[in-house]
C-alpha positions as CSV (number, residue, x, y, z in Angstrom):
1,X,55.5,13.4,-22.5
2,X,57.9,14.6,-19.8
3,X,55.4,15.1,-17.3
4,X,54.4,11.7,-18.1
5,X,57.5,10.3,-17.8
6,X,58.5,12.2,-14.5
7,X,55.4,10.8,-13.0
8,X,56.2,7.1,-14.4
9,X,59.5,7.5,-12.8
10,X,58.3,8.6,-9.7
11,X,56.0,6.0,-9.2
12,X,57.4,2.9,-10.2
13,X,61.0,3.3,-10.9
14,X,64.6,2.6,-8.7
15,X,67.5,4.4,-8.8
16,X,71.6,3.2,-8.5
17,X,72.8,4.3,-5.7
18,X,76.3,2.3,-5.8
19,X,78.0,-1.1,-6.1
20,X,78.1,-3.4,-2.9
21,X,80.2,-6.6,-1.8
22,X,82.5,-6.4,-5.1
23,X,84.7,-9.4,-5.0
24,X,83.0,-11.0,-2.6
25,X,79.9,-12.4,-5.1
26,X,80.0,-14.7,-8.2
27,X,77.4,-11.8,-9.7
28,X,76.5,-8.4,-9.2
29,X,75.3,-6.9,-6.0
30,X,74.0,-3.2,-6.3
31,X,72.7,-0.9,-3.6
32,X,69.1,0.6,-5.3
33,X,66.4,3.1,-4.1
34,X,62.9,3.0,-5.1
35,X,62.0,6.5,-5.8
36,X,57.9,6.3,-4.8
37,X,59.8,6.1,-1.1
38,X,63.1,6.5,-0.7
39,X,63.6,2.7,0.5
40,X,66.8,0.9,-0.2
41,X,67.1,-2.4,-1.9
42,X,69.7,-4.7,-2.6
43,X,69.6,-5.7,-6.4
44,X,71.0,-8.9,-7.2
45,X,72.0,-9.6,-11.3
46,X,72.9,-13.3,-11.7
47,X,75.5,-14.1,-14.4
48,X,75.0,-17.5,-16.0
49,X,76.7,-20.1,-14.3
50,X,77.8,-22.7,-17.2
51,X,80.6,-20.2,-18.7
52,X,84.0,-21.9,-20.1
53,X,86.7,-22.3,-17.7
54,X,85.1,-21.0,-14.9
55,X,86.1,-23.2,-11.6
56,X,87.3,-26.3,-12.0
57,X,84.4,-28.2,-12.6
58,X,83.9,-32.0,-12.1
59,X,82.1,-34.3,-14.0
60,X,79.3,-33.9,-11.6
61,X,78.8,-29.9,-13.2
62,X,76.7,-30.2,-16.3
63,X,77.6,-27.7,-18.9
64,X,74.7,-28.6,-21.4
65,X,73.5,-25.5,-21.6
66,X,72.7,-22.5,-18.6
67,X,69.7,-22.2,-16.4
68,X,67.1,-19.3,-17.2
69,X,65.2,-19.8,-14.3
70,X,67.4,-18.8,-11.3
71,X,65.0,-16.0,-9.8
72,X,62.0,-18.0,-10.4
73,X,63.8,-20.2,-8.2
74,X,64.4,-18.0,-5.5
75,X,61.3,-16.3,-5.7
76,X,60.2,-20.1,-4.9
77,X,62.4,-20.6,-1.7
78,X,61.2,-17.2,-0.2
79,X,57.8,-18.2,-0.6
80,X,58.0,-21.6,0.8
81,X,60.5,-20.5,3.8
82,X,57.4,-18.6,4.9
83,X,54.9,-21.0,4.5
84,X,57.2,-23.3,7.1
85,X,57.6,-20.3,9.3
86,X,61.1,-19.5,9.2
87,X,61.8,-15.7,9.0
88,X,61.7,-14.4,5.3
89,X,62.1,-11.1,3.6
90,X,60.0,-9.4,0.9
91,X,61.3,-9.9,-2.5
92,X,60.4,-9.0,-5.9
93,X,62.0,-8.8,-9.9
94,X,61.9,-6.0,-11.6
95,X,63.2,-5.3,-15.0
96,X,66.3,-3.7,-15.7
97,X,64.8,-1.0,-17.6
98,X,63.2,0.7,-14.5
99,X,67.0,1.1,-12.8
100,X,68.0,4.7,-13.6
101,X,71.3,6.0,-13.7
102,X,72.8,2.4,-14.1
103,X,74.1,1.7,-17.5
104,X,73.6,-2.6,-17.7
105,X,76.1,-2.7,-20.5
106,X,78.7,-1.5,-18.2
107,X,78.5,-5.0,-16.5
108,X,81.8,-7.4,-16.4
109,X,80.2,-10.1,-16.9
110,X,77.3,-11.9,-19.2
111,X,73.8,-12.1,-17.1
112,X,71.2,-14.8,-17.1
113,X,68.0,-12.3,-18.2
114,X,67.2,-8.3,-17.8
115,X,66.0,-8.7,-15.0
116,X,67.3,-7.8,-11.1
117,X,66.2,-9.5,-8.2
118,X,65.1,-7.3,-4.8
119,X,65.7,-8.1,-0.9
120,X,65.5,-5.2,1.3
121,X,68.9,-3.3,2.5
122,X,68.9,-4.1,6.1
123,X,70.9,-5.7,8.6
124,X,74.2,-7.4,8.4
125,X,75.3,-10.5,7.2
126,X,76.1,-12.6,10.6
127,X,80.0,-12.9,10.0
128,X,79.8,-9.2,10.1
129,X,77.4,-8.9,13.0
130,X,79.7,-11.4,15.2
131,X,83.1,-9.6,14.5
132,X,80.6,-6.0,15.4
133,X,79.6,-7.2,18.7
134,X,83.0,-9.2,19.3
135,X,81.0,-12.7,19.6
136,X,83.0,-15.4,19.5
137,X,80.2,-17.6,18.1
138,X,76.6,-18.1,17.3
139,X,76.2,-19.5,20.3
140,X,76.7,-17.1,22.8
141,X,75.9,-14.0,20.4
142,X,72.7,-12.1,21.9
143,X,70.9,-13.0,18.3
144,X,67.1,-14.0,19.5
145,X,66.2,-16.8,16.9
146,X,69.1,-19.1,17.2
147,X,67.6,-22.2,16.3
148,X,67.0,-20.5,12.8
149,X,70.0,-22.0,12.2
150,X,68.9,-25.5,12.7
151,X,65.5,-24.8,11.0
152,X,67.2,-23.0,7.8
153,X,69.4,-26.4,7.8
154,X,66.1,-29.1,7.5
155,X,64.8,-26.4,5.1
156,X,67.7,-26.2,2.6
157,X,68.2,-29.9,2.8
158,X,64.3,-30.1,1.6
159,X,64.2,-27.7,-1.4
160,X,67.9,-29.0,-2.3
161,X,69.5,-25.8,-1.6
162,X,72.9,-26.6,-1.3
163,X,74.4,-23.5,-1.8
164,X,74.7,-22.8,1.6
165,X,77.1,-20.2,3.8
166,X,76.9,-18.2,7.2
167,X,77.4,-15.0,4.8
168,X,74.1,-16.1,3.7
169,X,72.3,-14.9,6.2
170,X,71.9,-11.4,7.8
171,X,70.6,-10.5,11.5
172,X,68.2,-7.5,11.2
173,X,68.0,-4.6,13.6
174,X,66.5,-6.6,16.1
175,X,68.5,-9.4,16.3
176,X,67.2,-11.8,14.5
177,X,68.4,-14.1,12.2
178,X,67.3,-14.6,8.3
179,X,68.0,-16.9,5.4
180,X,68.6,-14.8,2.2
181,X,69.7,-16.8,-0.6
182,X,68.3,-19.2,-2.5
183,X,68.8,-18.7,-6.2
184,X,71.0,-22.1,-6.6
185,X,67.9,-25.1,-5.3
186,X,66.2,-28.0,-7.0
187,X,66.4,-30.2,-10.1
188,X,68.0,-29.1,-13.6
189,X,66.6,-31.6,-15.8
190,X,64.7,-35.3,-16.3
191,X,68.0,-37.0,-16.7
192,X,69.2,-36.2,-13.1
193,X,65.5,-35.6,-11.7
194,X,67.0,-36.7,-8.1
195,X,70.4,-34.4,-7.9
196,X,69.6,-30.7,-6.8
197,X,71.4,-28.1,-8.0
198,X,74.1,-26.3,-5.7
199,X,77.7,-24.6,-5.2
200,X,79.8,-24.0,-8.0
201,X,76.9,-25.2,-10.5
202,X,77.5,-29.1,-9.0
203,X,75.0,-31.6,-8.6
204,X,74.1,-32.8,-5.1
205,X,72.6,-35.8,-3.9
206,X,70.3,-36.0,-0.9
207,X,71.5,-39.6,-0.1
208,X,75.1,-39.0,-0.1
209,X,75.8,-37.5,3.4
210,X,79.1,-35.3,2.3
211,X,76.6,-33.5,0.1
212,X,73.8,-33.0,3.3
213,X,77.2,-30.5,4.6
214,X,76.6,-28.1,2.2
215,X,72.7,-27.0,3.4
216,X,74.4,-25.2,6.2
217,X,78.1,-24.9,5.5
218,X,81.5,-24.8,7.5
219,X,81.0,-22.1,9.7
220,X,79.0,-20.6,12.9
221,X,76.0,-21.9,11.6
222,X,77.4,-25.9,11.5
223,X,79.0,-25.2,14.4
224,X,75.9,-24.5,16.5
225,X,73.9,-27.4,15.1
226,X,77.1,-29.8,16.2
227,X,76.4,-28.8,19.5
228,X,72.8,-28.8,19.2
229,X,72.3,-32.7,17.9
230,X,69.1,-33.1,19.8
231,X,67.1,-30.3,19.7
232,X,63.6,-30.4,19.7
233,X,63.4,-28.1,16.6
234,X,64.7,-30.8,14.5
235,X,61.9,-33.1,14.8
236,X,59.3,-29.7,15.3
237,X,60.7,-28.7,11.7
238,X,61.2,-31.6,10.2
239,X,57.6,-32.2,10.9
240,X,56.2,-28.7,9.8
241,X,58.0,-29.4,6.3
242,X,56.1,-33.2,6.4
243,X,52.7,-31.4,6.6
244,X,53.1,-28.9,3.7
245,X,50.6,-30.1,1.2
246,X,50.8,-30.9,-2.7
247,X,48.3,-27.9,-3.1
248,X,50.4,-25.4,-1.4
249,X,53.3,-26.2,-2.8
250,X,51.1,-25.7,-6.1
251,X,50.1,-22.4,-4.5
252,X,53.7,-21.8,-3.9
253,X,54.7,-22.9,-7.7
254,X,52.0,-20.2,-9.3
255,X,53.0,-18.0,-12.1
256,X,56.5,-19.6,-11.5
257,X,58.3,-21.3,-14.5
258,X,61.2,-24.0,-14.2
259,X,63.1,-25.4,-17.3
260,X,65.0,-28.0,-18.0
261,X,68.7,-27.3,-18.3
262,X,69.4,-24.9,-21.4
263,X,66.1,-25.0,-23.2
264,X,63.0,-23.3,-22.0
265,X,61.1,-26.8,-21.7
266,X,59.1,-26.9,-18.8
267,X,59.8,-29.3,-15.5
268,X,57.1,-27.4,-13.3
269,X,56.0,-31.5,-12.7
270,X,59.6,-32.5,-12.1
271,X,60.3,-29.7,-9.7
272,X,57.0,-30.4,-7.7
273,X,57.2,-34.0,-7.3
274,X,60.9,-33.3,-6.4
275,X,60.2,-31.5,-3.5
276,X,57.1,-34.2,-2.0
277,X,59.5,-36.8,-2.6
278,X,62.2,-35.2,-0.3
279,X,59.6,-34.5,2.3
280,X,59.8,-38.1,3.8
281,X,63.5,-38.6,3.2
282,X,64.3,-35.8,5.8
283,X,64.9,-37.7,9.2
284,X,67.0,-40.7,7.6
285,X,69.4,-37.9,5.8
286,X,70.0,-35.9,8.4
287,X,70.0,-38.4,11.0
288,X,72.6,-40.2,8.5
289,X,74.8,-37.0,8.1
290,X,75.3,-36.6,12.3
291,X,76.1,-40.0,12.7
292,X,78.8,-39.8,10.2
293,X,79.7,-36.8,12.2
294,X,78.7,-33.9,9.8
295,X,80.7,-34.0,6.6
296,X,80.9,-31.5,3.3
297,X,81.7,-32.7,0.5
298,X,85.0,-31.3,-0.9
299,X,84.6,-29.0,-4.0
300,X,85.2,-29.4,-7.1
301,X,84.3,-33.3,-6.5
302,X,85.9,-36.2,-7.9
303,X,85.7,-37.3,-11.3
């Protein structure tokens, strides 16, 4: 049975190496190496967001019950970032129980599920590669893919991802920018089948323009798009998104499962006919949210 074990290890197992970005993170970032290779992974372990007194919530935060379905729901934006073209990153879920040397009851804080949810260990996040490199901005940094930025933006705003931050993203050994989080995106439930889930566990709107801000944030990455108001990539992306099918959405969707808020009810039909109907609402928002000169909403909002 040892042998067999050794071998089960080996083959399919991850081991702790340490703790990363502590304090930085609502959950629990951990540095992980698969043992088959010797790879590094960055394991994410999402706590529940509806806990008492956490935040000062508006009336806008819905504390009905939590959401069980966060990873599903970022397994979802990594697979339809790809099938628009922006860069991506493998990902997968694996259970806690194949993490060795990491003791789960040792956590500070509840979790969602027992599961962990893997991005590769590369890069660094783009706040850290500016202050590296000394560049002033995104604009004249020597990253290739700049217009990522602008892309990421049309992206979020379509899969209601309004969660949104220039930490969020990490340049990779060759310069080039990539979207990495998307655990907070799309509907909760059929009583608010139009708001998207976002920061802080709000409720955002995709025709209020102070809550378009918050698909790309108040940093390096809104700061490039202010001065880049008419770039072709706008209308390039905006059209990509348009011509993304009902069946591969579907095809995106498979062996995913989505539930209404606290309750393991399905919305699989909610969250697909969410995302077609935002498809052609894209150009007004966003066209909307520039001429009112590029608002975010203020957290936590107003009662």
């Amino acid at each position: 049975m040892k042998i067999v074990k050794k071998i089960k290890s080996h083959f399919f197992n991850y081991t702790f190496i340490e703790h990363i970005a502590t304090g930085e993170s609502y959950n629990t970032n951990v540095k992980l190496q698969r043992n088959l290779d010797k790879s590094l992974w960055v394991g994410k372990i999402s706590r529940p967001l509806y806990l008492p007194n956490v935040n000062n919530r508006s009336e806008s935060y819905s504390s009905t019950g939590d959401l069980l379905d966060l990873n599903d729901r970022a397994l979802l934006g990594f697979r339809l970032a790809r099938s628009v073209g922006l860069n991506s990153l493998r990902v997968k879920i694996i259970p806690f129980k194949i993490v060795e040397e990491f003791d789960i009851n040792t956590l500070s804080h509840a979790r969602i599920d027992n599961y962990v949810f893997l991005t590769p260990f590369k890069g660094l996040s783009l706040p850290q590669y500016l202050a590296s490199k000394s560049f002033s901005s995104l604009e004249e940094s020597d990253i290739k893919n700049k217009e990522e930025a602008i892309r990421s933006f049309i992206f979020n705003l379509w899969i209601g991802n309004y969660d949104n931050k220039d930490k969020d993203y990490l340049v990779d050994n060759d310069s080039n920018l990539i979207s990495i989080d998307y655990h907070l995106l799309g509907p909760t439930s059929q009583d608010n089948k139009n708001l998207s889930l976002g920061a802080c566990g709000e409720m955002f709107d995709i025709d209020n323009s102070e809550d378009t801000g918050w698909c790309v944030g108040n940093g390096e990455l809104l700061n490039y798009i202010k001065n880049n108001p008419n770039h072709r990539c706008f209308d390039d992306t905006i059209n990509k998104i348009n011509s993304i099918s009902k069946r591969r959405i579907k095809l995106a969707m498979r062996d995913l499962h989505f539930y209404n808020q606290g309750t393991q009810q399905d919305i699989n039909r909610l969250f697909l006919n969410f995302l077609i109907e935002r498809q052609v609402k894209l150009k007004k928002t966003i066209k909307d949210w520039i001429k009112a000169d590029y608002p975010i909403a203020s957290l936590p909002k107003q009662k």
